[in-house]
DSSP file (Angstrom, degrees, kcal/mol; ACC not computed):
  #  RESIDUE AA STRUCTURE BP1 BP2  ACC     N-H-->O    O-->H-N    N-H-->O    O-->H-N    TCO  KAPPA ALPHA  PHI   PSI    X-CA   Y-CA   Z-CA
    1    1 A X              0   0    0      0, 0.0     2,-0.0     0, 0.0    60,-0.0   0.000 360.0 360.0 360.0 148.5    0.4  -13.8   -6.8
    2    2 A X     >  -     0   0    0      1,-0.1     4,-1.3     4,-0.0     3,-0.1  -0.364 360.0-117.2 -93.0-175.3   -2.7  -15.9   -6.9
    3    3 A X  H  > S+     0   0    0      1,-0.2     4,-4.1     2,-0.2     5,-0.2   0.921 110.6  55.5 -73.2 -50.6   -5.7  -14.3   -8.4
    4    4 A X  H  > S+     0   0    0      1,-0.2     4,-1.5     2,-0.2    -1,-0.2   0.810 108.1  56.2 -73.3 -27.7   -8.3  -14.1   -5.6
    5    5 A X  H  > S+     0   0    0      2,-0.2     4,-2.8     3,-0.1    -1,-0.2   0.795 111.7  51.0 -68.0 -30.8   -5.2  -11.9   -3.5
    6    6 A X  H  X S+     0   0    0     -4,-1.3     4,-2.7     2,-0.2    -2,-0.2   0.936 104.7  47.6 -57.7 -62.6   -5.4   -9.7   -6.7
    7    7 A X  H  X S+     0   0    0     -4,-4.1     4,-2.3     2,-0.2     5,-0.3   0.908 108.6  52.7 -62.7 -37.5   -8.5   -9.1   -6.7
    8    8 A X  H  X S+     0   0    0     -4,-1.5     4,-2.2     2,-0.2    -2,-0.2   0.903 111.4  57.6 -38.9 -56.1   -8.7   -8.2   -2.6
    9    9 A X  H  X S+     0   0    0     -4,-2.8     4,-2.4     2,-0.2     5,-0.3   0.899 113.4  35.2 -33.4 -56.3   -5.9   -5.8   -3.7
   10   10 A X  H  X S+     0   0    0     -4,-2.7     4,-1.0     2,-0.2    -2,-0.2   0.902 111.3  51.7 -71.5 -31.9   -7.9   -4.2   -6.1
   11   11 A X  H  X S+     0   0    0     -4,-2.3     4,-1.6     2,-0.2     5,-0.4   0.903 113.1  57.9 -82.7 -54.1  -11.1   -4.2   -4.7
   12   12 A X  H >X S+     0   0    0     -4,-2.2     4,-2.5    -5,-0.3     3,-0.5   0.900 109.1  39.2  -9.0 -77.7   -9.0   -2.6   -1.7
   13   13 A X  H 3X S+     0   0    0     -4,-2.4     4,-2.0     1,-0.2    -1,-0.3   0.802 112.2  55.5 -77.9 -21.3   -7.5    0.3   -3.4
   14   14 A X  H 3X S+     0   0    0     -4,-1.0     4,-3.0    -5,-0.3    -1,-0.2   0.913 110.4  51.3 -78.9 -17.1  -11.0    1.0   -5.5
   15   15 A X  H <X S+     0   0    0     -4,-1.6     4,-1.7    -3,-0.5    -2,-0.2   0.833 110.0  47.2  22.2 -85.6  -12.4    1.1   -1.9
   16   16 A X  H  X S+     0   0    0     -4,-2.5     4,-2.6    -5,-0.4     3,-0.2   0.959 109.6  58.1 -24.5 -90.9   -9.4    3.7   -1.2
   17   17 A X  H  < S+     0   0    0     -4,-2.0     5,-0.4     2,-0.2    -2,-0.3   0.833 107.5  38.3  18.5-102.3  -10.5    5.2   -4.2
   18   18 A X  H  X S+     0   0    0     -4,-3.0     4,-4.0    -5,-0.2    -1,-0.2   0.933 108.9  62.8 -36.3 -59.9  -14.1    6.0   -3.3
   19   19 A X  H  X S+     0   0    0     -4,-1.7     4,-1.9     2,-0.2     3,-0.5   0.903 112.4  38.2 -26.3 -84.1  -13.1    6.9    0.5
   20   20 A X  H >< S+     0   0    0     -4,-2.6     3,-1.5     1,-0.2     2,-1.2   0.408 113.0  60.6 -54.5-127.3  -10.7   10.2   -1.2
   21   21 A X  H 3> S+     0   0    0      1,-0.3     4,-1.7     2,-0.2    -2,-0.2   0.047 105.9  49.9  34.7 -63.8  -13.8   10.9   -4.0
   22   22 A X  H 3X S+     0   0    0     -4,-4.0     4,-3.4    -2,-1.2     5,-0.4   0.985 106.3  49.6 -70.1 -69.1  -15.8   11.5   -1.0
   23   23 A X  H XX S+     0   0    0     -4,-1.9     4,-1.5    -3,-1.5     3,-1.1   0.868 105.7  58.8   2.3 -88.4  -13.7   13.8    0.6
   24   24 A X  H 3> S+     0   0    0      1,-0.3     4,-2.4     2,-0.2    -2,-0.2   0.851 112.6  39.4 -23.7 -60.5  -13.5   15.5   -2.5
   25   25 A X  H 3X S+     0   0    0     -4,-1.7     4,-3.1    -3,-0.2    -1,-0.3   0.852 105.9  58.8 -64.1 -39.2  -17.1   15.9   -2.3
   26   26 A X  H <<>S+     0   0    0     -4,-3.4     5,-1.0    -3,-1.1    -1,-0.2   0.902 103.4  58.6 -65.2 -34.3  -17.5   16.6    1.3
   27   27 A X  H ><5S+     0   0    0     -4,-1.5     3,-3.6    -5,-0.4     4,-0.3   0.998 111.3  47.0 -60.5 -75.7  -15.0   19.8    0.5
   28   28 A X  H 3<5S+     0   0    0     -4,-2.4    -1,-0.2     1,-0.4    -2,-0.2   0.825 106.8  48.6 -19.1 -63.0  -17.7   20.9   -2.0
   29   29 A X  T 3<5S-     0   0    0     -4,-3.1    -1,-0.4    -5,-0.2    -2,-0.2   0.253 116.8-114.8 -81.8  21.5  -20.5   20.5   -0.2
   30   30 A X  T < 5 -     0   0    0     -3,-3.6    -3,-0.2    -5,-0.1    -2,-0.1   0.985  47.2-169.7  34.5  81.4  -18.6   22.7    3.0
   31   31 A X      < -     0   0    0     -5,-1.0     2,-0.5    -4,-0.3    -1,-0.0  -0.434  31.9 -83.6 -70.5 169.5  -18.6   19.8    5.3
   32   32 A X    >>  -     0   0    0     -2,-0.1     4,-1.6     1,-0.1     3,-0.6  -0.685  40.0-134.7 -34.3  93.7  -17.8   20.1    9.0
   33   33 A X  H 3> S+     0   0    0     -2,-0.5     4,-2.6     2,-0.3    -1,-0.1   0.575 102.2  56.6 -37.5 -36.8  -14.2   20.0    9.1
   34   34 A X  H 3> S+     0   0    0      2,-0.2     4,-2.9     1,-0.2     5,-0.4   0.960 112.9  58.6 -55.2 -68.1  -13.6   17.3   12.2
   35   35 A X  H X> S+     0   0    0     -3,-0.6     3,-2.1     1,-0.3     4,-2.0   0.842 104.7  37.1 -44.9 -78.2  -15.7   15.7    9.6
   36   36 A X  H 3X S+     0   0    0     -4,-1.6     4,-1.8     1,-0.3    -1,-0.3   0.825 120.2  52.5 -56.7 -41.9  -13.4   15.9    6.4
   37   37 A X  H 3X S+     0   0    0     -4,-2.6     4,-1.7     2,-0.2    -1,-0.3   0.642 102.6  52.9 -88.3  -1.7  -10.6   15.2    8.6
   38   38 A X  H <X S+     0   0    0     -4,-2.9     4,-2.6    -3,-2.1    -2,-0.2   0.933 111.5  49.8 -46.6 -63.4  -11.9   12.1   10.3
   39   39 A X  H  X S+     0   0    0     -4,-2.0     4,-1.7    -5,-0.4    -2,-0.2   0.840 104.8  55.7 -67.0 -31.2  -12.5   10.9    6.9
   40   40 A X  H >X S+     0   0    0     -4,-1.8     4,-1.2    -5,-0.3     3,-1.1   0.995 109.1  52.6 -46.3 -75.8   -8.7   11.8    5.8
   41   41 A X  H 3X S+     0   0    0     -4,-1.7     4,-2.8     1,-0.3     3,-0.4   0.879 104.4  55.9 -34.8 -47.4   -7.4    9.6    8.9
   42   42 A X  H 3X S+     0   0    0     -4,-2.6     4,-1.3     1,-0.2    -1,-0.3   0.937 105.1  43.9 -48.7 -59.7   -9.3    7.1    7.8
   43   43 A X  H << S+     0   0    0     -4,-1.7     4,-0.2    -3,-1.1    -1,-0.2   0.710 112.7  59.7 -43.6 -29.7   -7.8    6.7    4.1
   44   44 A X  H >X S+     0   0    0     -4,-1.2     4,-3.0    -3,-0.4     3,-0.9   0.960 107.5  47.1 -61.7 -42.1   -4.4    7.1    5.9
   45   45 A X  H 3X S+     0   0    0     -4,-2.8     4,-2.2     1,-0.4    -1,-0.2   0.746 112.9  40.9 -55.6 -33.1   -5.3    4.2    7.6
   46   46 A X  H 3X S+     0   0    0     -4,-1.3     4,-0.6    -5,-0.3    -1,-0.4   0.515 112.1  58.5 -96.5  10.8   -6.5    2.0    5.0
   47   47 A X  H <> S+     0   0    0     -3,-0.9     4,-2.5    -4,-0.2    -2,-0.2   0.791 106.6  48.1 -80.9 -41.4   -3.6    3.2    2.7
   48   48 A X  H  X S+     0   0    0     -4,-3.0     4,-1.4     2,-0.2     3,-0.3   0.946 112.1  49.0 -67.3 -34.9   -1.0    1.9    5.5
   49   49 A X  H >X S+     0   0    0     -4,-2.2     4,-3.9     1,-0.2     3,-1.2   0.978 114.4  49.0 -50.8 -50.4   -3.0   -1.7    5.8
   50   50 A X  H 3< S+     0   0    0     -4,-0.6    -1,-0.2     1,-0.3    -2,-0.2   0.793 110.9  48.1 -34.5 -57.7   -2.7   -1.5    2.0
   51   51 A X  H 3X S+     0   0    0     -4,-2.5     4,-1.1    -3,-0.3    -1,-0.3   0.602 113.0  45.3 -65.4 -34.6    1.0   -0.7    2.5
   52   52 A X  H <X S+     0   0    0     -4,-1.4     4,-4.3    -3,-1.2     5,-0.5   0.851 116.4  45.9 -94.5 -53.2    1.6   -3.5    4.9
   53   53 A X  H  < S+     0   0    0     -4,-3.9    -2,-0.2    -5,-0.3    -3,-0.1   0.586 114.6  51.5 -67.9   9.4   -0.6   -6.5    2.5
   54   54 A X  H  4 S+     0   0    0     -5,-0.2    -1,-0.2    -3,-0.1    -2,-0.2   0.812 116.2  36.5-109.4 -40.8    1.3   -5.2   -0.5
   55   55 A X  H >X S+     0   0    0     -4,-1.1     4,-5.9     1,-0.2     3,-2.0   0.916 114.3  55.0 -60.8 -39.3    4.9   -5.5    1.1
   56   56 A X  H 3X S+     0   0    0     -4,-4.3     4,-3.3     1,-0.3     5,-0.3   0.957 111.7  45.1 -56.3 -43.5    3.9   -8.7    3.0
   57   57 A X  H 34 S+     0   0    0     -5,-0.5    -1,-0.3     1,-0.3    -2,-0.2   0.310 112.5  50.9 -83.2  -3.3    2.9  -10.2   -0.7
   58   58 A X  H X>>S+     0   0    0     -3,-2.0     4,-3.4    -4,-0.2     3,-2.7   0.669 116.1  44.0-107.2 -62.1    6.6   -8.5   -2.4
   59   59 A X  I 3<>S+     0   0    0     -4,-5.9     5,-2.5     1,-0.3     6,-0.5   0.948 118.6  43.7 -55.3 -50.2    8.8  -10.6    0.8
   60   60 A X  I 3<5S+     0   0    0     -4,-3.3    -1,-0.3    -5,-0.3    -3,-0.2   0.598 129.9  22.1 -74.7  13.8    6.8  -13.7    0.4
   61   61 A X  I <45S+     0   0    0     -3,-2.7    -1,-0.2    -5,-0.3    -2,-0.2   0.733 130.6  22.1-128.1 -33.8    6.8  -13.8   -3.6
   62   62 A X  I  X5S+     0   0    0     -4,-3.4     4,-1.3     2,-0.2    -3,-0.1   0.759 129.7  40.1-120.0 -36.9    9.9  -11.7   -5.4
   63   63 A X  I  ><S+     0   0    0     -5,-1.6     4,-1.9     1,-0.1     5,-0.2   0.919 117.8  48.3 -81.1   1.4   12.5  -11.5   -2.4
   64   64 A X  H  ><S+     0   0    0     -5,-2.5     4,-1.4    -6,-0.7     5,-0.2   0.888 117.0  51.4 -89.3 -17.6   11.7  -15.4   -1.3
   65   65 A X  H  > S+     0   0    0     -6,-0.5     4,-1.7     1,-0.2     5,-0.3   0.957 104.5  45.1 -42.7 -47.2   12.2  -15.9   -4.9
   66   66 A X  H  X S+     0   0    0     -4,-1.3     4,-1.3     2,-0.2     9,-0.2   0.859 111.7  61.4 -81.8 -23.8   15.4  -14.2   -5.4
   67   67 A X  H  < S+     0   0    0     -4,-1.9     3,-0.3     1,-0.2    -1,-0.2   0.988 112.1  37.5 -61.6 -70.6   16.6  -16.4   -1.9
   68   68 A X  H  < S+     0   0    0     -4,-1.4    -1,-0.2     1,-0.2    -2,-0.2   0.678 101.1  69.9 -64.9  -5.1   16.0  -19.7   -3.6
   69   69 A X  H  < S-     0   0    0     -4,-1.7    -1,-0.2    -5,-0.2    -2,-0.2   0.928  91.3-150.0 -65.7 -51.6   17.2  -18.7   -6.8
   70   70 A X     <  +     0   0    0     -4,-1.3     5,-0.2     1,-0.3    -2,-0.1  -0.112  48.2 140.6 110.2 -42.0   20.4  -18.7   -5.1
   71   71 A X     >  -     0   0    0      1,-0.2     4,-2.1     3,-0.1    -1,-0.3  -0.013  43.9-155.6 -54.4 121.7   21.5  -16.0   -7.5
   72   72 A X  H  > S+     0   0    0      2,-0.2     4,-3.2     1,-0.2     5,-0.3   0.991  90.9  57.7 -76.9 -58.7   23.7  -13.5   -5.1
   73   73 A X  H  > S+     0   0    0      1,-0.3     4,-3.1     2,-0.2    -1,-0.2   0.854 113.3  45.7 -41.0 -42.1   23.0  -10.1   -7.8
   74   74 A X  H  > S+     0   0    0      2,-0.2     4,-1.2     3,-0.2    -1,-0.3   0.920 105.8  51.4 -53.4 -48.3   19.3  -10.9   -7.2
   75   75 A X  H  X S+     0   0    0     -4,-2.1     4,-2.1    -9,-0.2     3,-0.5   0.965 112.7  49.7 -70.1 -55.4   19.2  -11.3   -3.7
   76   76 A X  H  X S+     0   0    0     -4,-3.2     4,-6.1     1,-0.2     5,-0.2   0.977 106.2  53.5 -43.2 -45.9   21.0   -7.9   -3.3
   77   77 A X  H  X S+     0   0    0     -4,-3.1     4,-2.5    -5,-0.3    -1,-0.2   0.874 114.4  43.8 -61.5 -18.9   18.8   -6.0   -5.6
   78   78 A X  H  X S+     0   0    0     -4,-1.2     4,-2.1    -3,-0.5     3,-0.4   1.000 116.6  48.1 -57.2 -71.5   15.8   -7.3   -3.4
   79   79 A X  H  X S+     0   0    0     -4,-2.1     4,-1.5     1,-0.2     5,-0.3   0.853 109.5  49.2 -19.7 -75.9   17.6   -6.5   -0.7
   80   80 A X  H >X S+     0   0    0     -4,-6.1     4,-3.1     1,-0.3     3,-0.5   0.870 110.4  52.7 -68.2 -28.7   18.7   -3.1   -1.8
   81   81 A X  H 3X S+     0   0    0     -4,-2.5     4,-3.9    -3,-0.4    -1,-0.3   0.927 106.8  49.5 -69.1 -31.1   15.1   -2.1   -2.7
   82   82 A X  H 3X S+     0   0    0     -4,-2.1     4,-1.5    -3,-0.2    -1,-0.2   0.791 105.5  61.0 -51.7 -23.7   13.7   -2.9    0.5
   83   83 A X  H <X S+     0   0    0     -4,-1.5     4,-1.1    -3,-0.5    -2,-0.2   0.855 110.1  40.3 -57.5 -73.3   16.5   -1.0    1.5
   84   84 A X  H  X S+     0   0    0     -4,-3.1     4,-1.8    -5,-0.3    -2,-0.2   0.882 106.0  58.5 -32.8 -66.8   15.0    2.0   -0.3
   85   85 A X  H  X S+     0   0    0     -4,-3.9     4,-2.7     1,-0.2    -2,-0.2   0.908 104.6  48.9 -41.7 -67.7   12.0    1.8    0.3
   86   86 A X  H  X S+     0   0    0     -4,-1.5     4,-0.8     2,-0.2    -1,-0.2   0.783 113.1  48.6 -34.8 -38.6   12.5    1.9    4.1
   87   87 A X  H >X S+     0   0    0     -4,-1.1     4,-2.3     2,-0.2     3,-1.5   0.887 109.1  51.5 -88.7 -27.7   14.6    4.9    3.9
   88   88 A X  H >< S+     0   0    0     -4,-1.8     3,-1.9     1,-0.2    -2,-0.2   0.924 111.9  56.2 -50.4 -64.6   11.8    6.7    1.3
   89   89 A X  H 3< S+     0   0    0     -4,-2.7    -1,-0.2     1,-0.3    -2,-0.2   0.405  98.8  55.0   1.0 -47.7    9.5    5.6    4.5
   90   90 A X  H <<        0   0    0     -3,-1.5    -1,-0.3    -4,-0.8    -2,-0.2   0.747 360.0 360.0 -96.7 -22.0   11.5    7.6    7.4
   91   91 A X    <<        0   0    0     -4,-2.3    -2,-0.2    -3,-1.9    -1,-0.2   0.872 360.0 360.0 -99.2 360.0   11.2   10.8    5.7
C-alpha cells in the first residue's frame, strides 16, 4: 500500500479516535442526549467509510495479488476470508 494511502488511513482512524474521546467527554459533562447520540451516528458513519477504504485497499492489493499469482490455495484463502468477513458483517 503506498505511503500517502497509509497515512489518510491513519490520520482517518486518529480522527475516529478523537470523535469517541469526545463522546466520552460529552457523557461527563451531562450533555443533551440527541446530542451524544448525533455524535455516536456520526462515528458509525465514519467507521463504515473507514470500513469501505480499508476493504477497497485489501481487493485491490492482497486478493488482486493472490489472482495473478495464479496460485489456486491463495486465491481460495482470499476468497474464503472475504467470505467471512461478509458473514461476521450480516450479524
Amino acid at each position: 500500500m503506498a505511503t500517502d494511502r497509509k497515512t489518510q488511513k491513519a490520520n482517518r482512524f486518529r480522527r475516529i479516535s478523537g470523535q469517541v474521546n469526545g463522546i466520552a467527554k460529552m457523557v461527563d459533562e451531562d450533555r443533551y442526549c440527541i446530542d451524544i447520540l448525533n455524535q455516536i451516528q456520526a462515528v458509525k458513519a465514519a467507521l463504515s467509510r473507514a470500513e469501505s477504504e480499508v476493504l477497497k485497499d485489501h481487493a485491490a492489493c492482497c486478493v488482486s495479488e493472490a489472482i495473478v499469482s495464479g496460485d489456486s490455495a491463495e486465491q481460495r484463502e482470499k476468497f474464503a476470508e472475504l467470505i467471512d468477513l461478509f458473514e461476521k458483517a450480516k450479524r
